[in-house]
N, C-alpha and C positions, 0 to 999 in steps of 0.2 A: 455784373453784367458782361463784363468783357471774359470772363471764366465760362461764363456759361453761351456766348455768341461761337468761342475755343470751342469748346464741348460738342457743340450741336456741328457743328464743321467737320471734327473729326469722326462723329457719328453718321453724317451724311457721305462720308467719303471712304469709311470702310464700308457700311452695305451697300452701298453703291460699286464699289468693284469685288464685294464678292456676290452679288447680283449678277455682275458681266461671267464672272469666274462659273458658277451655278448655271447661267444661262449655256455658257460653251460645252460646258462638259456636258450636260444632258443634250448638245447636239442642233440648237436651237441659235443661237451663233456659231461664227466658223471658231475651228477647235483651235487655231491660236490664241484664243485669247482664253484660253483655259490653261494656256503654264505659268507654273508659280516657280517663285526664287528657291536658292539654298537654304531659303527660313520658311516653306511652305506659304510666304504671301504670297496672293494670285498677281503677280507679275505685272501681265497683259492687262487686266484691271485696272492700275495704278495707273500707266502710263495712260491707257484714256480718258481715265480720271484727267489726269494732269493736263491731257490735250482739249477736254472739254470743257472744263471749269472755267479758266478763262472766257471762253463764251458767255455761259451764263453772265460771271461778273461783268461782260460789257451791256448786255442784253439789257440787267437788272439796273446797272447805272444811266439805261437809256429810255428807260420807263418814267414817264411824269405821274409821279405821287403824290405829289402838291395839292390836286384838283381833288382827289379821295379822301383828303384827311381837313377839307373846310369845315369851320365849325357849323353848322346851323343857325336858322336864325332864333332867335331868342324863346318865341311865341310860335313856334313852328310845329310842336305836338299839338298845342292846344287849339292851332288853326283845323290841324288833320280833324281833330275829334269832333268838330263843332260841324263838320262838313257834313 
């Protein structure tokens, strides 16, 4: 579980800055943020990454999910159906 929460993290956060990377160089964002390092990573990508993440994670920790995940009441299909 914990390998695959890794996985999907690391997967969210390369295409996601080569989305921004993709977006600049075709012209569509300002062309800063279409340079890449001495190892061809898109650069400018990472660091917005890194600047917006954070966001989310407070955003996502500030969302009540408690109230979405109550169970039902027991007889609660069989109320629907008889209706």
């Amino acid at each position: 579980m914990i390998t695959d929460a890794l996985s999907l993290s690391v997967a969210f956060t390369v295409s996601a800055t080569r989305g921004v990377f993709a977006l600049a160089r075709d012209g569509l964002l300002p062309r800063f943020l279409a340079t890449t390092s001495s190892h061809d990573t898109p650069l400018a990508g990472n660091i917005v990454s890194f600047l917006v993440s954070p966001g989310f994670l407070l955003w996502a920790s500030s969302v009540p999910y408690r109230a979405s995940f109550a169970p039902p009441a027991p007889l609660a299909a069989f109320q629907m159906l008889s209706r």
